[in-house]
PDB file with SEQRES, HELIX, SHEET and CRYST1 records, atoms N, CA, C and O in Angstrom:
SEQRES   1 A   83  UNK UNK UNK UNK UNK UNK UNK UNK UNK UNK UNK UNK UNK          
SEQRES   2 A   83  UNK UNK UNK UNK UNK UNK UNK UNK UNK UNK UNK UNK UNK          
SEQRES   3 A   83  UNK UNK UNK UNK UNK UNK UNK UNK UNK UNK UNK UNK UNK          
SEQRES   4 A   83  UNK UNK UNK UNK UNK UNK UNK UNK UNK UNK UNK UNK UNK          
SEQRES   5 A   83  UNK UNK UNK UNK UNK UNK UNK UNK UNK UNK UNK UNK UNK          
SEQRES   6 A   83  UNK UNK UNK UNK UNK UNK UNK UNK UNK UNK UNK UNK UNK          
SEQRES   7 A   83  UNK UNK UNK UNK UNK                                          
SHEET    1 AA1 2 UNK A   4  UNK A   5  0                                        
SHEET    2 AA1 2 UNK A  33  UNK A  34  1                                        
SHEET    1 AA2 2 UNK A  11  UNK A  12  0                                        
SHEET    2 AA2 2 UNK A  40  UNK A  41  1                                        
SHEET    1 AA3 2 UNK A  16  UNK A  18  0                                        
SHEET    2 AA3 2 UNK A  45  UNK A  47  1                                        
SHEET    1 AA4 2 UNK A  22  UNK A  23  0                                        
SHEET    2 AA4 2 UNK A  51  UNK A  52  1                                        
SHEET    1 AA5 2 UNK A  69  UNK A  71  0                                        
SHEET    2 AA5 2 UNK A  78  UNK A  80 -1                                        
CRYST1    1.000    1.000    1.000  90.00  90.00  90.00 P 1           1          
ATOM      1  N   UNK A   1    -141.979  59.449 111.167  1.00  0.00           N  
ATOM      2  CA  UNK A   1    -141.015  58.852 112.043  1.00  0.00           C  
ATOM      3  C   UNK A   1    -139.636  59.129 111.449  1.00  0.00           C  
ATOM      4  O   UNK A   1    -139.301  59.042 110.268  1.00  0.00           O  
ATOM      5  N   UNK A   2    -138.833  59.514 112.613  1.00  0.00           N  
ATOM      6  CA  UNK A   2    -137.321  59.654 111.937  1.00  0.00           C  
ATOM      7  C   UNK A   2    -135.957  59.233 112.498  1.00  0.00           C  
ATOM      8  O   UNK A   2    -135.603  59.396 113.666  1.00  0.00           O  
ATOM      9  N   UNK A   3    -135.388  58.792 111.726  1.00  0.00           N  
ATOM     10  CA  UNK A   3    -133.956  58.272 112.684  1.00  0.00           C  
ATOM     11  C   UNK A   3    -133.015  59.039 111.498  1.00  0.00           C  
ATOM     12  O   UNK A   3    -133.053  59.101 110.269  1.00  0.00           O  
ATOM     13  N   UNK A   4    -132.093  59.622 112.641  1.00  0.00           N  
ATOM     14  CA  UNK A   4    -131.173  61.088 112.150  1.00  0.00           C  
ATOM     15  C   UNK A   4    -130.168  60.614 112.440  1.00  0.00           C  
ATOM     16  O   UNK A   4    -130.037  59.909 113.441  1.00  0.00           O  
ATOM     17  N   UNK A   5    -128.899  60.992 111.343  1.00  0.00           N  
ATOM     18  CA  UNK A   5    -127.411  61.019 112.057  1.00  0.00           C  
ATOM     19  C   UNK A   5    -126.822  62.408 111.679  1.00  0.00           C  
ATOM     20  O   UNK A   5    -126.269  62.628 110.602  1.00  0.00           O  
ATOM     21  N   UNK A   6    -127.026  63.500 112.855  1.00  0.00           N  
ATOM     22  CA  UNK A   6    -127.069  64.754 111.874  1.00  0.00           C  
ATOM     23  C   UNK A   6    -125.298  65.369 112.101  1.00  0.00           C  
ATOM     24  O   UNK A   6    -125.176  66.545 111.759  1.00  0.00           O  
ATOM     25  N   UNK A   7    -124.447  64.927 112.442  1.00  0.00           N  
ATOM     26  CA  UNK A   7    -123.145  65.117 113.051  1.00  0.00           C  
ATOM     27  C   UNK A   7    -122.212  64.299 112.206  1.00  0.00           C  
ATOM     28  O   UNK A   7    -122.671  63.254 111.745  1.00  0.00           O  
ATOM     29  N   UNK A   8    -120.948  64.628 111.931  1.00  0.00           N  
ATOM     30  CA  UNK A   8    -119.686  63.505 111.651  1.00  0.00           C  
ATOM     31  C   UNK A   8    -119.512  62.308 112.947  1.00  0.00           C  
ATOM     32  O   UNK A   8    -119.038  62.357 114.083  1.00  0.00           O  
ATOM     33  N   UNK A   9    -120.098  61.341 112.198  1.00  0.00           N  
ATOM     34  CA  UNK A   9    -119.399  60.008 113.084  1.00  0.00           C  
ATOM     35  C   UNK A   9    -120.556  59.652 113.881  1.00  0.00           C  
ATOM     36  O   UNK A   9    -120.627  58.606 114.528  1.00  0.00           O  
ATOM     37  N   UNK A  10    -121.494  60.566 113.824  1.00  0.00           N  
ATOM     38  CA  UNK A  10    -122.923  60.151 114.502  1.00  0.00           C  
ATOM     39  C   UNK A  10    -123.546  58.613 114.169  1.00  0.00           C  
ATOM     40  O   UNK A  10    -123.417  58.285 112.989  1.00  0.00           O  
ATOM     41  N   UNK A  11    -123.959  57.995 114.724  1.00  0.00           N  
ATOM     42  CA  UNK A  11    -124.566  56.578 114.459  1.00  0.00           C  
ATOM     43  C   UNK A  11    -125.722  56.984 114.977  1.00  0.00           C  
ATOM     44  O   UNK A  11    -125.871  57.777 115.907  1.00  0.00           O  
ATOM     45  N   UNK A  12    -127.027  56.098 113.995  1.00  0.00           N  
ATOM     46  CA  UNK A  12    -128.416  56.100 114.365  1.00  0.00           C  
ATOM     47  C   UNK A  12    -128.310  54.191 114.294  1.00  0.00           C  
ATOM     48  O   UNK A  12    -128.204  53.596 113.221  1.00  0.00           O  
ATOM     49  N   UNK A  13    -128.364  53.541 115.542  1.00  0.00           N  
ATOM     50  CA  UNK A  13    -128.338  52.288 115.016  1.00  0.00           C  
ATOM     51  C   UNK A  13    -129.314  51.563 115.926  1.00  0.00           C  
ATOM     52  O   UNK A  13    -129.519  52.226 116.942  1.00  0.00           O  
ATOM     53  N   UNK A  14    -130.058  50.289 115.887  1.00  0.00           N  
ATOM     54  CA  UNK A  14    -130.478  49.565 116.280  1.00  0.00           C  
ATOM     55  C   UNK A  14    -131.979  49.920 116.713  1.00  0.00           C  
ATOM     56  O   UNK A  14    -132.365  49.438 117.779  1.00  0.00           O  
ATOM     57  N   UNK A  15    -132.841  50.708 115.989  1.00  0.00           N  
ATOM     58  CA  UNK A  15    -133.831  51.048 116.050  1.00  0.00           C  
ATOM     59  C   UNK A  15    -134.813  49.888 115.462  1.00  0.00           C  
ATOM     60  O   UNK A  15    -134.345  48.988 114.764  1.00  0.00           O  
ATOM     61  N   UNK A  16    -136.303  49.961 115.805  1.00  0.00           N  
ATOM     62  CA  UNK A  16    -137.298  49.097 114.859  1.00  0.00           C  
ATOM     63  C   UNK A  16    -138.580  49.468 114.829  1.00  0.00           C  
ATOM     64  O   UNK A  16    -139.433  49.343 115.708  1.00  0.00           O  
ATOM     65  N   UNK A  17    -138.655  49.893 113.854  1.00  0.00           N  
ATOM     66  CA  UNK A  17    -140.423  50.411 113.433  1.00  0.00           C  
ATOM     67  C   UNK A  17    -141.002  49.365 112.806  1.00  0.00           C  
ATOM     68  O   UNK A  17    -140.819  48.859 111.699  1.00  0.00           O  
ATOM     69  N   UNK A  18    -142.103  49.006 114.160  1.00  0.00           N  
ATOM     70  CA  UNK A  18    -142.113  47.748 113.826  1.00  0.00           C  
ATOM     71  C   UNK A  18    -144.226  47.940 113.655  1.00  0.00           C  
ATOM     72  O   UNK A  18    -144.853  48.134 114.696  1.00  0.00           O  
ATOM     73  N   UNK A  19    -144.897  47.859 112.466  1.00  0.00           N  
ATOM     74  CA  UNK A  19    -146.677  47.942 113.221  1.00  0.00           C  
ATOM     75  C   UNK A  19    -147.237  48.994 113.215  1.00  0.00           C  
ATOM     76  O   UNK A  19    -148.351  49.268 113.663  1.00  0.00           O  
ATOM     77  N   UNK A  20    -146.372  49.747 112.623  1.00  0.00           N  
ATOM     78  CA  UNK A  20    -147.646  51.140 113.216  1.00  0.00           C  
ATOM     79  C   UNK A  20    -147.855  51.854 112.174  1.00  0.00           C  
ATOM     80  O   UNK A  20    -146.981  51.856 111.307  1.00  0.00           O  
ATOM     81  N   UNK A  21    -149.109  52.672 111.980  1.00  0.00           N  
ATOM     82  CA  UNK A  21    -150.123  53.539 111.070  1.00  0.00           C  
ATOM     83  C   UNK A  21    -149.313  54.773 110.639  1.00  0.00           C  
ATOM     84  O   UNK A  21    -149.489  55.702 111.427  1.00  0.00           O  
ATOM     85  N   UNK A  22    -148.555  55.038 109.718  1.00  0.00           N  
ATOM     86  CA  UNK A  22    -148.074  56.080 109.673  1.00  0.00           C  
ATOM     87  C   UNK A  22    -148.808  56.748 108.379  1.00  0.00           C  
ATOM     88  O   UNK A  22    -148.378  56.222 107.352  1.00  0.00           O  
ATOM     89  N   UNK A  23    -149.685  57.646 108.150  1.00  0.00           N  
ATOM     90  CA  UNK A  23    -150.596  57.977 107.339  1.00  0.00           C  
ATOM     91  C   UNK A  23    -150.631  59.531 106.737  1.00  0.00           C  
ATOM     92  O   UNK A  23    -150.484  60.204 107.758  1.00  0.00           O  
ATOM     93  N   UNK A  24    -150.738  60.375 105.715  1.00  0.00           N  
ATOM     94  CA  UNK A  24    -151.215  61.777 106.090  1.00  0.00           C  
ATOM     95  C   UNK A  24    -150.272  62.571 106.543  1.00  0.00           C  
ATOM     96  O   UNK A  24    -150.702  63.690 106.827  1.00  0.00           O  
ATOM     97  N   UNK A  25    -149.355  62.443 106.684  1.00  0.00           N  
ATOM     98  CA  UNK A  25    -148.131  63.518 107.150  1.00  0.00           C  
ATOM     99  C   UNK A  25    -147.302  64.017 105.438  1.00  0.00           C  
ATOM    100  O   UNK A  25    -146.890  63.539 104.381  1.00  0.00           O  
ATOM    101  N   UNK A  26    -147.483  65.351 106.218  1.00  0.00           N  
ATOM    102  CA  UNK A  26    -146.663  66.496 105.122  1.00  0.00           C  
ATOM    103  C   UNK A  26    -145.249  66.133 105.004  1.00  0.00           C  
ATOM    104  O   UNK A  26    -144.456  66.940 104.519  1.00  0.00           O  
ATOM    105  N   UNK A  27    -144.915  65.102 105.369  1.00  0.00           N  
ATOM    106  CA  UNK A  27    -143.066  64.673 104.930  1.00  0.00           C  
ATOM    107  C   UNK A  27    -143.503  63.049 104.614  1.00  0.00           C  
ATOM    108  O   UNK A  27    -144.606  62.524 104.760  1.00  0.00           O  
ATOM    109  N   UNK A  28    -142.531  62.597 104.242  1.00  0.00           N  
ATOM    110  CA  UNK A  28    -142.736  60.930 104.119  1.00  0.00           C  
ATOM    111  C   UNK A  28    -142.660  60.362 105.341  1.00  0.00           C  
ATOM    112  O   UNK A  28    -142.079  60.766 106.348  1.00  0.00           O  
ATOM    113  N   UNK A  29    -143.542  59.019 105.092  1.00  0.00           N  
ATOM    114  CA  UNK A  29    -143.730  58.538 106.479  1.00  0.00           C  
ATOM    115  C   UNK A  29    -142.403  58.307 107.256  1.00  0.00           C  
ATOM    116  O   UNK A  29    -142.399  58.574 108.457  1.00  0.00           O  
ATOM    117  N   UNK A  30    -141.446  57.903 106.754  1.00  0.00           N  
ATOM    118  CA  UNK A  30    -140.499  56.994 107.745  1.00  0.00           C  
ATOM    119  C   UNK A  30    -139.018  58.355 107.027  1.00  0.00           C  
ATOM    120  O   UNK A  30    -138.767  58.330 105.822  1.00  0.00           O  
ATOM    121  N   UNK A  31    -138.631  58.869 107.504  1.00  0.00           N  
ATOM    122  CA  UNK A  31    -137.263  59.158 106.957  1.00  0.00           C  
ATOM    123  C   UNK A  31    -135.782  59.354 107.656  1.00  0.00           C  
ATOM    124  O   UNK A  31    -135.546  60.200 108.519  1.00  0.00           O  
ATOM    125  N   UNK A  32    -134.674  58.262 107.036  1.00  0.00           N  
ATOM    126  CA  UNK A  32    -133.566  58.083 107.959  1.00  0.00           C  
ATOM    127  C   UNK A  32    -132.657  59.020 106.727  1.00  0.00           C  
ATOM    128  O   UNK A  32    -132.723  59.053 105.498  1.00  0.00           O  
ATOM    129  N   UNK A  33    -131.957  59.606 107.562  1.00  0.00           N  
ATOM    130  CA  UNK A  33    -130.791  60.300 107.048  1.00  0.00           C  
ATOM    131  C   UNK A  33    -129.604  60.353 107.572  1.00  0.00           C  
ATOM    132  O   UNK A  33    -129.528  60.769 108.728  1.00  0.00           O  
ATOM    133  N   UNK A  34    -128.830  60.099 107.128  1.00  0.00           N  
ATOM    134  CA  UNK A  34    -127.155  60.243 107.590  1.00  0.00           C  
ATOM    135  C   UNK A  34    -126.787  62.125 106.853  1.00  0.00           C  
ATOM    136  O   UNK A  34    -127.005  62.365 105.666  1.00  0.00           O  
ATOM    137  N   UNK A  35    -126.451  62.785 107.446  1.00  0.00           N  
ATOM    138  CA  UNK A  35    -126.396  64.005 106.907  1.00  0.00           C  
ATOM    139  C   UNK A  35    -124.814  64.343 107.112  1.00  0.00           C  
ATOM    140  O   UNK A  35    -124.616  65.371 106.465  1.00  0.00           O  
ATOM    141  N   UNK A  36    -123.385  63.845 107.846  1.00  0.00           N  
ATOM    142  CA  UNK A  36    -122.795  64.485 107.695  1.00  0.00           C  
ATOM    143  C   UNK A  36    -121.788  63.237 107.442  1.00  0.00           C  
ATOM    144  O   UNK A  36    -122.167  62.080 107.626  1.00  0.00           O  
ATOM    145  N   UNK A  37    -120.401  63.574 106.980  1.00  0.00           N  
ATOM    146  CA  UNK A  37    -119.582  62.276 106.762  1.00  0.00           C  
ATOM    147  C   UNK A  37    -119.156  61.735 108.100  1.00  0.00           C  
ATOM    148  O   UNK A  37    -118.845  62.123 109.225  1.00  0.00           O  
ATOM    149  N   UNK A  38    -119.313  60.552 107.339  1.00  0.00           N  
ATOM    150  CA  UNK A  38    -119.144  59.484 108.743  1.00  0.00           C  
ATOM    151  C   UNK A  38    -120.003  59.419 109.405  1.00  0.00           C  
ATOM    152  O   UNK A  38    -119.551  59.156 110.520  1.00  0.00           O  
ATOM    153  N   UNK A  39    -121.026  59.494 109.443  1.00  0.00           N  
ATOM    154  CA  UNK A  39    -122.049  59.667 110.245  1.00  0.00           C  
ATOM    155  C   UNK A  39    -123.277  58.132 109.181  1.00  0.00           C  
ATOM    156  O   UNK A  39    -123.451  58.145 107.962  1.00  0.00           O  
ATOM    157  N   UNK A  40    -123.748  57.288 109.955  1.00  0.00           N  
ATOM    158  CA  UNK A  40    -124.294  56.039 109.835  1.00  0.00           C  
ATOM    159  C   UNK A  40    -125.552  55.323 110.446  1.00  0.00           C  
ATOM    160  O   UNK A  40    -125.763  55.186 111.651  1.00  0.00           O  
ATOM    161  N   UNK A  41    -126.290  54.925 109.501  1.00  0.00           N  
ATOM    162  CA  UNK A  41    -127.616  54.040 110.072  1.00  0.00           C  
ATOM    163  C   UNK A  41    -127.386  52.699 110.061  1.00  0.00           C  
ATOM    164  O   UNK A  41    -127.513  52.093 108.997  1.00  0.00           O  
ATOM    165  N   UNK A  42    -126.986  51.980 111.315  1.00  0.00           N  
ATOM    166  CA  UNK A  42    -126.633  50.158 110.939  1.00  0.00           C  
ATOM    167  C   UNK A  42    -127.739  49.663 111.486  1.00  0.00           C  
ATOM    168  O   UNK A  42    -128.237  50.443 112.298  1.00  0.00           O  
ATOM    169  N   UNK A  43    -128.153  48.940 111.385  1.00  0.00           N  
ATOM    170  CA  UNK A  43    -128.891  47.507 111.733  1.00  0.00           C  
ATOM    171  C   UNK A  43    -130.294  48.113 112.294  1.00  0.00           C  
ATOM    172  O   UNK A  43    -130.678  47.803 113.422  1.00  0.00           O  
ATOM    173  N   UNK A  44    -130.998  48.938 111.512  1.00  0.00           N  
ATOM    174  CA  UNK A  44    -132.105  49.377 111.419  1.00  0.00           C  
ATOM    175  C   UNK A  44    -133.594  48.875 111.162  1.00  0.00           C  
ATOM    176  O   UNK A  44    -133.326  48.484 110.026  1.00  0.00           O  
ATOM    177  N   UNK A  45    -134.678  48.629 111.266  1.00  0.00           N  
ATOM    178  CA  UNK A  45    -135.713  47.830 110.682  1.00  0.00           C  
ATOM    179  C   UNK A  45    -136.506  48.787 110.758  1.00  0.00           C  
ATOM    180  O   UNK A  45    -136.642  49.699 111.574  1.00  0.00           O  
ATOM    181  N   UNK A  46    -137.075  48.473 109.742  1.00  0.00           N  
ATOM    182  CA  UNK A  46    -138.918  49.018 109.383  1.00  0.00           C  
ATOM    183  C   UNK A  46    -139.430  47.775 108.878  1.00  0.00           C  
ATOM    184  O   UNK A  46    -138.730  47.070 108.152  1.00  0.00           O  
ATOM    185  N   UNK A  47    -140.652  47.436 109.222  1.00  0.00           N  
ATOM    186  CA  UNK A  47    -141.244  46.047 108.746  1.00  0.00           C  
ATOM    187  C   UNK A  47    -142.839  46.155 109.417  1.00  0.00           C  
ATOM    188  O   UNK A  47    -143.121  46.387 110.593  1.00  0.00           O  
ATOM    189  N   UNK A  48    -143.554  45.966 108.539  1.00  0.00           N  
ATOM    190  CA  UNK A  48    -145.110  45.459 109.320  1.00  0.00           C  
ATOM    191  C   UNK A  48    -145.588  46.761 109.358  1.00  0.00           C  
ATOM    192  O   UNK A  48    -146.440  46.845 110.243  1.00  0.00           O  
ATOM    193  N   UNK A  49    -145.373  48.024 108.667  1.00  0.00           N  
ATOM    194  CA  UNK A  49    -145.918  49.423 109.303  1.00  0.00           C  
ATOM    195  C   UNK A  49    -146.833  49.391 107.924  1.00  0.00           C  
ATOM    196  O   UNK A  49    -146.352  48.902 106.902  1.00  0.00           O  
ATOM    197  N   UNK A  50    -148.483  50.061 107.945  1.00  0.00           N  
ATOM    198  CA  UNK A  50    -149.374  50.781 107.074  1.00  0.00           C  
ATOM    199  C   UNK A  50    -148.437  52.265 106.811  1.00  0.00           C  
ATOM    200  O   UNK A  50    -148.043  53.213 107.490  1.00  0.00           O  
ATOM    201  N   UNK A  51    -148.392  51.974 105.915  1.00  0.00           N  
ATOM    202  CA  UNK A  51    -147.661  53.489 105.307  1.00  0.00           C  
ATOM    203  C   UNK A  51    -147.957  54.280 104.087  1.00  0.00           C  
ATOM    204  O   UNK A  51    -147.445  54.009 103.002  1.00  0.00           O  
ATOM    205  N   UNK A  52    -148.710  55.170 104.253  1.00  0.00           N  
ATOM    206  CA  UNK A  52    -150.318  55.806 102.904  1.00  0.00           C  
ATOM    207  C   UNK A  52    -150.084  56.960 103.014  1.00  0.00           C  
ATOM    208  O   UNK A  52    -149.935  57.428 104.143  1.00  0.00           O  
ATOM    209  N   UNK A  53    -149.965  57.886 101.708  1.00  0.00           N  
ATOM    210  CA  UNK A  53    -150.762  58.898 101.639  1.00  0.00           C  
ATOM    211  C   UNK A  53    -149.570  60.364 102.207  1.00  0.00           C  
ATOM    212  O   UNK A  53    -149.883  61.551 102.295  1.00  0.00           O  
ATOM    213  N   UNK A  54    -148.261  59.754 102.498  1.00  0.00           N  
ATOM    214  CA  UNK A  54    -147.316  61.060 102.866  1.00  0.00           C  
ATOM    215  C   UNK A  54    -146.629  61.498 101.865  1.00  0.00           C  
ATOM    216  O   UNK A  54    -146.209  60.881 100.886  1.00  0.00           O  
ATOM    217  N   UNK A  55    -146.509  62.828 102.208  1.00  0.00           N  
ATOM    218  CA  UNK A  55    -146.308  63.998 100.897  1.00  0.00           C  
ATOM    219  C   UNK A  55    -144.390  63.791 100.712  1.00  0.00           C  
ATOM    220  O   UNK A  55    -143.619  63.101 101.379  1.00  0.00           O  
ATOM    221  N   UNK A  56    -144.156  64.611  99.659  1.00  0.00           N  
ATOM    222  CA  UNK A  56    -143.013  64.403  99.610  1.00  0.00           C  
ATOM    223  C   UNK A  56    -142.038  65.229 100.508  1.00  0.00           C  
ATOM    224  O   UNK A  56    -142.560  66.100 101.204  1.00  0.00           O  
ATOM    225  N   UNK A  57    -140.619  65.053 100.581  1.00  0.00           N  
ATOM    226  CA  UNK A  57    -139.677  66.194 100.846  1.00  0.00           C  
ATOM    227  C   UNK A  57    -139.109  66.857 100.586  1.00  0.00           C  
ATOM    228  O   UNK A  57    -138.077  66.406 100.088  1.00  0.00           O  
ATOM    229  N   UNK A  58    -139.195  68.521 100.654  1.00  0.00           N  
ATOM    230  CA  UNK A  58    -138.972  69.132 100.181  1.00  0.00           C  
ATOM    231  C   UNK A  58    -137.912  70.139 100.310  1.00  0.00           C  
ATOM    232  O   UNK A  58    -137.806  71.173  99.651  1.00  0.00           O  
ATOM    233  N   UNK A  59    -136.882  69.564 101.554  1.00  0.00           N  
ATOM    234  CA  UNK A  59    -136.030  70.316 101.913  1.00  0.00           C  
ATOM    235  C   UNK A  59    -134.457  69.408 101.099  1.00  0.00           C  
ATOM    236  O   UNK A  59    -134.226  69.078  99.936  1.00  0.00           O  
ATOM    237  N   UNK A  60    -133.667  69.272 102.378  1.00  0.00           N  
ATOM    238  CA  UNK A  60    -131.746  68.888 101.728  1.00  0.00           C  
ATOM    239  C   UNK A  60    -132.140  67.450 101.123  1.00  0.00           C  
ATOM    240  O   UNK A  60    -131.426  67.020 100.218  1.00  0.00           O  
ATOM    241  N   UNK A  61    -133.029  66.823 101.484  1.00  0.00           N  
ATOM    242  CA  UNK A  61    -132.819  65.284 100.619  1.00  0.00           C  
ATOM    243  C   UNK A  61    -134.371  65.372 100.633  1.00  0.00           C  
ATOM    244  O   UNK A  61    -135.119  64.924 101.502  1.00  0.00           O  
ATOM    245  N   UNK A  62    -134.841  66.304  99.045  1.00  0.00           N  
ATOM    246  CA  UNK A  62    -135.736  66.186  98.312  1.00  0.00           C  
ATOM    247  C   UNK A  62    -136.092  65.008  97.538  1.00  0.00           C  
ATOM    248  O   UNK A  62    -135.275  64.470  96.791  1.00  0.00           O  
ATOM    249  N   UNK A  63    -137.870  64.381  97.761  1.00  0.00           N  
ATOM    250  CA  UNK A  63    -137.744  63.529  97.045  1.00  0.00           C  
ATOM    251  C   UNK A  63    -139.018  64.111  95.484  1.00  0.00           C  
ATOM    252  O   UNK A  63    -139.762  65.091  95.424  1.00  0.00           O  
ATOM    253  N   UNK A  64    -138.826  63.270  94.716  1.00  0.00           N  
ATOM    254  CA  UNK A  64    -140.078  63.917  93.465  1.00  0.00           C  
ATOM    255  C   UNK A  64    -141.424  63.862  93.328  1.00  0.00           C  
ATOM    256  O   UNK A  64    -142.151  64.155  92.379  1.00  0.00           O  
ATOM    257  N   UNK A  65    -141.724  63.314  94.753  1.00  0.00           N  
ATOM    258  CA  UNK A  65    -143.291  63.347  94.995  1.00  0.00           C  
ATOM    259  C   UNK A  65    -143.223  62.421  96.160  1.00  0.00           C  
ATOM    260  O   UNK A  65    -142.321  62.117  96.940  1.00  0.00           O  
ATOM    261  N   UNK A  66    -145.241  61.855  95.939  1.00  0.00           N  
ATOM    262  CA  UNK A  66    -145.423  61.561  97.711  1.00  0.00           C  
ATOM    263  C   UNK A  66    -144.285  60.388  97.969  1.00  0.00           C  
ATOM    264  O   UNK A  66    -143.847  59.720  97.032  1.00  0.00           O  
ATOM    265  N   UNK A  67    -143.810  60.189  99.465  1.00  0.00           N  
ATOM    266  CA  UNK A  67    -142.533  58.963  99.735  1.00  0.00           C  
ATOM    267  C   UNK A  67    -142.992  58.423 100.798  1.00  0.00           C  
ATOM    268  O   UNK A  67    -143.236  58.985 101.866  1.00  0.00           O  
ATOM    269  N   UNK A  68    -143.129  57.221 100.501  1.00  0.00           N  
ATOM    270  CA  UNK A  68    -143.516  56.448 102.011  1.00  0.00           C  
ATOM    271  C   UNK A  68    -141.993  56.350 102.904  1.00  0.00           C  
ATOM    272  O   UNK A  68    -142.136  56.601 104.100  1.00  0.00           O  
ATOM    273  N   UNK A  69    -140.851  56.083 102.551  1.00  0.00           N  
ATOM    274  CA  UNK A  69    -139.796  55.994 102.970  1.00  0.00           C  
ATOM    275  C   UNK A  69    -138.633  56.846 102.240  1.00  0.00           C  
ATOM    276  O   UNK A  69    -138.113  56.609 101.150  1.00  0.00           O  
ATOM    277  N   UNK A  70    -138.453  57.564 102.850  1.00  0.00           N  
ATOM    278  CA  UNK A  70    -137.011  58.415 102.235  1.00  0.00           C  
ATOM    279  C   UNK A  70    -135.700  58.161 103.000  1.00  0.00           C  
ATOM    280  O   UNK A  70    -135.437  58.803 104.017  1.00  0.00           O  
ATOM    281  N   UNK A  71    -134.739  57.056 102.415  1.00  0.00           N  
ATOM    282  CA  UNK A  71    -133.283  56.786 103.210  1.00  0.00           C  
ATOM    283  C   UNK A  71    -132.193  57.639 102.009  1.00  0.00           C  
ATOM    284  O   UNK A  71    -132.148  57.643 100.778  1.00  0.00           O  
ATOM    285  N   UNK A  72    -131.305  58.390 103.208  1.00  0.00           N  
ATOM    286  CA  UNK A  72    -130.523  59.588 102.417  1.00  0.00           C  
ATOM    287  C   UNK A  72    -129.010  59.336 103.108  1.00  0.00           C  
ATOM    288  O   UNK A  72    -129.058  58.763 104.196  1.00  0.00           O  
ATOM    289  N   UNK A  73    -128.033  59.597 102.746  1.00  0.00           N  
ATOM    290  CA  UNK A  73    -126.646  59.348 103.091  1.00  0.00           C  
ATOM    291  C   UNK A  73    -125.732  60.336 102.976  1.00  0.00           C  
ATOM    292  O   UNK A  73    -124.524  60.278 103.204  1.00  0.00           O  
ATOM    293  N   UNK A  74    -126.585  61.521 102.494  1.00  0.00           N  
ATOM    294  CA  UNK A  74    -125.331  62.508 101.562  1.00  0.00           C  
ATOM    295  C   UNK A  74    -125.753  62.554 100.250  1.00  0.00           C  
ATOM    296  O   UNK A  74    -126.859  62.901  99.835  1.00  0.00           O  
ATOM    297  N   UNK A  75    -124.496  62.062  99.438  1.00  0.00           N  
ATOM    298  CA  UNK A  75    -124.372  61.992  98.208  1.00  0.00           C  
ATOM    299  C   UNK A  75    -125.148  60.687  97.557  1.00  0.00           C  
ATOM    300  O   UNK A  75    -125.405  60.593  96.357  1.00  0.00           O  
ATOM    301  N   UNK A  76    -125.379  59.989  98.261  1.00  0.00           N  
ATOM    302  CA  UNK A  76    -126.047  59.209  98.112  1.00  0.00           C  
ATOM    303  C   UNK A  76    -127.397  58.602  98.544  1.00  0.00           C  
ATOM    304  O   UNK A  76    -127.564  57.811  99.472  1.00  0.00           O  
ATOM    305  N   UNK A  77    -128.415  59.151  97.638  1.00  0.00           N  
ATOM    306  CA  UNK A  77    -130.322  58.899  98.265  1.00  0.00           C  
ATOM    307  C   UNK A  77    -131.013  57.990  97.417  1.00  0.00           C  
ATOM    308  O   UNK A  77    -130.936  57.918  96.190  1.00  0.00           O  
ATOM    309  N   UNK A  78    -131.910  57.089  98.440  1.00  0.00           N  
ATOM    310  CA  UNK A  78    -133.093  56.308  97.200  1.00  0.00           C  
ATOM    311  C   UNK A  78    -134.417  56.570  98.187  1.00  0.00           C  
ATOM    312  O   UNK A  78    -134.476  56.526  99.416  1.00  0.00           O  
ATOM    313  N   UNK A  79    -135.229  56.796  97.417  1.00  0.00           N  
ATOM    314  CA  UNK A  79    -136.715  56.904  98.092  1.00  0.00           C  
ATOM    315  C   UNK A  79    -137.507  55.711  97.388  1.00  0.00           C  
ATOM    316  O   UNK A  79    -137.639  55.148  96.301  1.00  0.00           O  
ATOM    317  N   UNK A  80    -137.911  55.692  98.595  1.00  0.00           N  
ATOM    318  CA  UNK A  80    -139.434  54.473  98.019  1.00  0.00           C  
ATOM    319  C   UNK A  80    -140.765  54.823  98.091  1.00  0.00           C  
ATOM    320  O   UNK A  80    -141.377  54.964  99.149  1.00  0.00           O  
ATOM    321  N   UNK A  81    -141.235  54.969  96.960  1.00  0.00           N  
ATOM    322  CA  UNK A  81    -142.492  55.919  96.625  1.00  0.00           C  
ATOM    323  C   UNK A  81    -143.693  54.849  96.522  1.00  0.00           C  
ATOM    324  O   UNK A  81    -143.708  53.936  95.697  1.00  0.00           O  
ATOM    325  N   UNK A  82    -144.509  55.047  97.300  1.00  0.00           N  
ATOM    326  CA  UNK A  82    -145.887  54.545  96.818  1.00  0.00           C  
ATOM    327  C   UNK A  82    -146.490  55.362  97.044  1.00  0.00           C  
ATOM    328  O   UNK A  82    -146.273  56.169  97.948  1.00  0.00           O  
ATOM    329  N   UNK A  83    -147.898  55.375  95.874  1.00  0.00           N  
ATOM    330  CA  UNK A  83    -149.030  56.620  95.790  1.00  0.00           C  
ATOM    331  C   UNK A  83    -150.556  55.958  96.067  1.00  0.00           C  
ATOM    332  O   UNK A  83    -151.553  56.679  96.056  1.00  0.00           O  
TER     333      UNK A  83                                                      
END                                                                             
């Protein structure tokens, strides 16, 4: 699952992954990225989702193995890894 802000000034906002099986996928399960300046994820949720077993990323916001959640900003990334 992904919520993108791939433009300057782009907003990804008010989304909710809310419950669902995200399992087995060759990228991390959930990944939001802000990719250009000014560009923003506000008032976002993930909550209540099974999230197992997704590989890491391996492209502009690489993470160091499998990532259940990869949130990226630019210059600024944290992944949340469970194995």
């Amino acid at each position: 699952m992904g919520l993108f802000a791939p433009a300057p000034w782009n907003k990804t906002y008010g989304n909710v992954l809310v419950n669902n099986i995200i399992t087995d996928n060759g990228l991390p399960g959930v990944s939001m990225h802000a990719h250009s300046p000014g560009a923003s994820l506000p008032d976002n949720m993930i909550a209540g989702n099974y999230i197992s077993g997704n590989c890491a990323d391996t492209d502009d916001t690489a993470t160091s193995g499998p990532t259940g959640i990869n949130v990226s900003g630019g210059t600024m990334e944290r992944a949340i890894r469970w194995q």
